[in-house]
C-alpha positions as CSV (number, residue, x, y, z in Angstrom):
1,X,-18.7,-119.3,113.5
2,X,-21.5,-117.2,115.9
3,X,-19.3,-114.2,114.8
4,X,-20.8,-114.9,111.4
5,X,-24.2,-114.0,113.2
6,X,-22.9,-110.4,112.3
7,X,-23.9,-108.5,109.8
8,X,-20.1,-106.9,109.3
9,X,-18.0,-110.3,110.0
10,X,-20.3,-111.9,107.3
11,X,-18.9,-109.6,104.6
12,X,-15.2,-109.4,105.7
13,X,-15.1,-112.8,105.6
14,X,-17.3,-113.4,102.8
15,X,-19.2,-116.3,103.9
16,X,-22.3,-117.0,105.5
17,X,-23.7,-119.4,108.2
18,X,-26.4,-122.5,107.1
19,X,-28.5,-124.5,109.7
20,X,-30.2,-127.6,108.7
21,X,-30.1,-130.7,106.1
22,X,-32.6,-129.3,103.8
23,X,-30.7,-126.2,103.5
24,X,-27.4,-127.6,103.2
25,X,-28.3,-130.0,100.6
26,X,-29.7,-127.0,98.4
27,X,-26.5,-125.1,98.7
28,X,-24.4,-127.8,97.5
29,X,-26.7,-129.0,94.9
30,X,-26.6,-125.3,93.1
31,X,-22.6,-125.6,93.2
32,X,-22.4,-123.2,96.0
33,X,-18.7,-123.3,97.9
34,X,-19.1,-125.1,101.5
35,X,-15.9,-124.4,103.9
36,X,-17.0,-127.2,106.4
37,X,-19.8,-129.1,107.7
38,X,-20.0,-129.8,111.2
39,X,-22.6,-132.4,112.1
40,X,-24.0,-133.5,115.2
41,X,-21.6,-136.8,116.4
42,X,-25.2,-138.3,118.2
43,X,-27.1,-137.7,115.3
44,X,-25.1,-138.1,112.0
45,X,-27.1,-136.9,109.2
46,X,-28.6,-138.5,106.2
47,X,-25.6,-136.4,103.6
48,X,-23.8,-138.5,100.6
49,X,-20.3,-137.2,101.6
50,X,-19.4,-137.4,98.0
51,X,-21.5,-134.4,97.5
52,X,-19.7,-132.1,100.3
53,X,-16.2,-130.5,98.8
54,X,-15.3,-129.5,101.7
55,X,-14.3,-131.0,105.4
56,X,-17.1,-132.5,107.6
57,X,-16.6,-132.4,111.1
58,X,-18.6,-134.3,113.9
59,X,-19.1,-132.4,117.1
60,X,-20.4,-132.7,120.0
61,X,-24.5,-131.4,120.4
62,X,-23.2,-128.7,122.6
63,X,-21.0,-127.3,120.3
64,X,-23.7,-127.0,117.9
65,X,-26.2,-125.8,120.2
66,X,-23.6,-123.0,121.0
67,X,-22.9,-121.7,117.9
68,X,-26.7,-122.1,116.0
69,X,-28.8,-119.5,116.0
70,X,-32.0,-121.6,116.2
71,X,-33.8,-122.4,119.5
72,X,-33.6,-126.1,119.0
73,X,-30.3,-126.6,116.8
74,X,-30.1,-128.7,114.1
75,X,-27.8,-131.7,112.8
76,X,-25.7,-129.7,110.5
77,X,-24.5,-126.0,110.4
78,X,-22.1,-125.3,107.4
79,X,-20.4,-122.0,106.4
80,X,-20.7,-121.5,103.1
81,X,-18.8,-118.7,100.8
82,X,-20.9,-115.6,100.5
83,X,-21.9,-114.9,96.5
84,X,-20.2,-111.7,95.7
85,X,-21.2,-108.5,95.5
86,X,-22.9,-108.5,91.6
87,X,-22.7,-105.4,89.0
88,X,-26.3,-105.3,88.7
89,X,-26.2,-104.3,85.0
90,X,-24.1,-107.9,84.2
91,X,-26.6,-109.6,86.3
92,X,-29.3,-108.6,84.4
93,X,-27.1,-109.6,81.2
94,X,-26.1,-112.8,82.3
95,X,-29.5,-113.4,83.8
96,X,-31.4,-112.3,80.8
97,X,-28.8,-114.7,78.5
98,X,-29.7,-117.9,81.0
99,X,-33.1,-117.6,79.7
100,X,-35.1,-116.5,82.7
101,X,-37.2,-113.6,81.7
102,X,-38.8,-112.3,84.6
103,X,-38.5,-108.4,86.2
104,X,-36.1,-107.8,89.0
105,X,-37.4,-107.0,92.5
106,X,-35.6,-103.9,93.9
107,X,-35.9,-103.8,97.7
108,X,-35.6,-100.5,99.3
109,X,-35.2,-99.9,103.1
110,X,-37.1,-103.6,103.5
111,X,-35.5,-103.8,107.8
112,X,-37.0,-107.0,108.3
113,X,-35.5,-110.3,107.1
114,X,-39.1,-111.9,106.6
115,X,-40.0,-109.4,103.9
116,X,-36.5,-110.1,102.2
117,X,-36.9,-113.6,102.0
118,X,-40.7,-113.8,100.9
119,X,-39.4,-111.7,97.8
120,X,-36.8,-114.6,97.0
121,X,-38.8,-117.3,97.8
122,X,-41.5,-115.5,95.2
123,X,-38.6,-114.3,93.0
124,X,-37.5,-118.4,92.7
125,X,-41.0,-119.6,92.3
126,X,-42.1,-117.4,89.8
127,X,-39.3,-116.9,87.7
128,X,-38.4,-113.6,88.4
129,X,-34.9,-112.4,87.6
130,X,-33.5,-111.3,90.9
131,X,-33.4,-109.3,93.6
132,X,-31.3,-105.8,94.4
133,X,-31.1,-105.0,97.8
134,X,-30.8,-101.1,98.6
135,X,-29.7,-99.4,101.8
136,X,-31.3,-100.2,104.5
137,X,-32.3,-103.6,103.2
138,X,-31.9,-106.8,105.5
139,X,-29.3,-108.9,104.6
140,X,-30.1,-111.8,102.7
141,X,-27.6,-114.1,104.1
142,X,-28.1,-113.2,107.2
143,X,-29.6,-116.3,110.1
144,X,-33.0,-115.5,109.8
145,X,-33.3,-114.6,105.9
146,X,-31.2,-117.1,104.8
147,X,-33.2,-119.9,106.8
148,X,-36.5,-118.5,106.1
149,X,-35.7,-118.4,101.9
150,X,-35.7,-122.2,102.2
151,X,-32.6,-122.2,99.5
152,X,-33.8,-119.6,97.0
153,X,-30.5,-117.7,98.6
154,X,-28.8,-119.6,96.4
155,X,-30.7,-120.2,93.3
156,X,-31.9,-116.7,93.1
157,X,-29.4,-114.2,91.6
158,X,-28.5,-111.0,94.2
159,X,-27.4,-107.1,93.3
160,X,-26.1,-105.7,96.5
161,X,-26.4,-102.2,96.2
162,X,-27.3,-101.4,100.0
163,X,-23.8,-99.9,101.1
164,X,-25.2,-96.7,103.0
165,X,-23.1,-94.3,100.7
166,X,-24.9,-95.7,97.6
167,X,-26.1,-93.2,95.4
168,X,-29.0,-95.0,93.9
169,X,-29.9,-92.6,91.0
170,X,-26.4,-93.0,89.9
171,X,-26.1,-97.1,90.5
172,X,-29.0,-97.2,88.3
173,X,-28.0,-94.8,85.7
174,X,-24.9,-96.8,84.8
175,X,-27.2,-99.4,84.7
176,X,-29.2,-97.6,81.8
177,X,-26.1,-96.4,79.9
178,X,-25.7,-100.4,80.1
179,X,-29.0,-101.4,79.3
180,X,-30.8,-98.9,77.6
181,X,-34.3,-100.6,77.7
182,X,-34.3,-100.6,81.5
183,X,-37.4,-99.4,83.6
184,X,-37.8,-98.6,87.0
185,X,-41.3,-98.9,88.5
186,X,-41.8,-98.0,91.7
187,X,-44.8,-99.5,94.0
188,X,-46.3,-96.6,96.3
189,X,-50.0,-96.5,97.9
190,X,-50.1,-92.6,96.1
191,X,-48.9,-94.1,92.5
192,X,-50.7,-92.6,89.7
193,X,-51.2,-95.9,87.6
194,X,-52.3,-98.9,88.5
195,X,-50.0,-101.9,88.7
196,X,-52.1,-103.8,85.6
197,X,-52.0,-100.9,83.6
198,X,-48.6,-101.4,83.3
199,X,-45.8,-102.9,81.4
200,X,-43.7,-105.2,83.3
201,X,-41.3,-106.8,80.5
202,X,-37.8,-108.4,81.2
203,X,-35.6,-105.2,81.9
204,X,-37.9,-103.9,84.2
205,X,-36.9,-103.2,88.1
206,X,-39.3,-103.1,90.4
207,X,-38.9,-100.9,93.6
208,X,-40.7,-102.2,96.7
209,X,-40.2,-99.8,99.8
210,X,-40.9,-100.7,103.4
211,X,-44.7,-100.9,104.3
212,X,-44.2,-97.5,106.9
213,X,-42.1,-95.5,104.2
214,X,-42.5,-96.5,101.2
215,X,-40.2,-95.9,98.1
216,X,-37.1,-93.9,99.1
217,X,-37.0,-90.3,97.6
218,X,-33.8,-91.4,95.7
219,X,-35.5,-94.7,93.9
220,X,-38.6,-93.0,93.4
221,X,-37.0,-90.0,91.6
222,X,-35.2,-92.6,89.5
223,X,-38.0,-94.4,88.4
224,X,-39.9,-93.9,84.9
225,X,-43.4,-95.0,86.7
226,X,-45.0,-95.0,90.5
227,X,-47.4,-97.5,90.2
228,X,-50.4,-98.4,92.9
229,X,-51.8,-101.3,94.1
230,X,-55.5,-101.2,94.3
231,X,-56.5,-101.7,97.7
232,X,-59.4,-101.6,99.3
233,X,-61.0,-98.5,100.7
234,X,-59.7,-97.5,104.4
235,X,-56.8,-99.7,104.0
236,X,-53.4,-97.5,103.9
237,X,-50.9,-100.4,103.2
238,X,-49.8,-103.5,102.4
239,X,-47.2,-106.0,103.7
240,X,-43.8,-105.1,101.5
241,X,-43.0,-108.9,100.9
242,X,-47.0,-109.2,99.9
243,X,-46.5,-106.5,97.7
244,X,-43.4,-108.0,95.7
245,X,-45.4,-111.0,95.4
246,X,-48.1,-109.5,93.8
247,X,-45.5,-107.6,91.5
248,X,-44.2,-110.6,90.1
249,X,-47.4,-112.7,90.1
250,X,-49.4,-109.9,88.2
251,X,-46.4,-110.6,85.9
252,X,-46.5,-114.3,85.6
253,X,-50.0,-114.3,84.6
254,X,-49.6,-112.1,81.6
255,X,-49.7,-114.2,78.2
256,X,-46.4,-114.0,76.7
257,X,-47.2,-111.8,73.7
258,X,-49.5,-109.6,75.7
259,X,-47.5,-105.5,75.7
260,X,-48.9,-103.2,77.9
261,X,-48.7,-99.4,76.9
């Protein structure tokens, strides 16, 4: 299990590591595939086992302790099957046929697991329709991400394109043969439109680079618009996770029939 704490074992074995009740109990409630459950034997927690398909051990708090990746380990640790690496053009099908209506957030170079997980946490409570991760992206399922989401790992659909071979202007070029009405808007401090000003339907993507680079070359050459967020004099950035946020909520607050040009 702590070899799951890797990046690399996580994706040849295609499964991911879970710490805690709360966590565990959101997995399984979205129908996502547990492997086993092992549970502290001193400390049995509070878990219907008629909702776990999958073996429940109890162990000893030392055996937890040594495989969890917390300071003060929980009751339960699961493995759970890591979602599968999605075609982003039938993600935004299928995603756009659920109902959900809401731009995707593109993340671009985004190192640290914190900003990752504040865009699915936002992505989740906003309505947003995913998230793409591109190279150099944190992994979403890794220890820290997937604890900090607080479940929106799992309720929150996820386009992998972050191999470091991926050719992004090409990834998203199927996409538009695929979806014709698709746009890319990338968020830079040098944009020359403000965010507001413009349209953020359904098929759009929204790029978010890392707050000390910004936007990839490759993504921003892709995109239709660079876009701005106005910030006050003096200040040169913003927080990358902030930034989706704001993306999405300057979205949310649009009346429905409201177009932008």
């Amino acid at each position: 299990m702590r070899k799951l704490h890797r990046r690399r074992a996580r994706d040849l074995a295609g499964a991911f590591v879970v710490e805690g009740e709360d966590l565990v109990l959101a997995g399984l409630e979205t129908g996502a595939r547990a492997r086993v459950l092992l549970v502290d034997a001193e400390r049995v927690p509070d878990i219907d086992p008629a909702l776990v398909p999958c073996p429940i051990e109890p162990v000893e708090p030392a055996l937890l302790a040594g495989v969890s990746a917390m300071g003060h380990p929980p009751r339960v640790i699961a493995i759970f099957d890591q979602p599968r690496p999605r075609d982003l053009a039938v993600a935004l099908d299928e995603r756009s046929r659920s109902g959900v209506t809401g731009p995707w957030i593109a993340l671009d170079g985004l190192g640290d697991p914190g900003n990752v997980c504040t865009a699915l946490r936002t992505a989740a409570a906003l309505g947003g329709g995913g998230v793409v991760t591109l190279p150099g992206t944190a992994d979403p399922f890794g220890p820290k991400a997937a604890r900090a989401s607080m479940g929106a790992c799992f309720r929150v659909p996820i386009a992998r394109l972050d191999a470091p071979d991926t050719n992004v202007p090409d990834e998203l070029a199927a996409v538009r043969a695929a979806s014709p009405a698709l746009r890319v808007v990338a968020l830079d401090a040098a944009g020359t439109v403000d965010l507001w000003d413009v349209d953020l339907d359904p098929s759009t993507i929204i790029v978010v680079g890392s707050e000390r680079d910004g936007v990839g070359t490759a993504a921003r050459d892709a995109a239709d618009v660079v876009a701005r967020i106005p910030q006050h004099p003096g200040v040169e950035s913003i927080n990358a996770g902030v930034a989706a946020s704001i993306a999405l909520y300057e979205w949310r607050r649009r009346p429905v029939e409201e177009v932008r040009p």
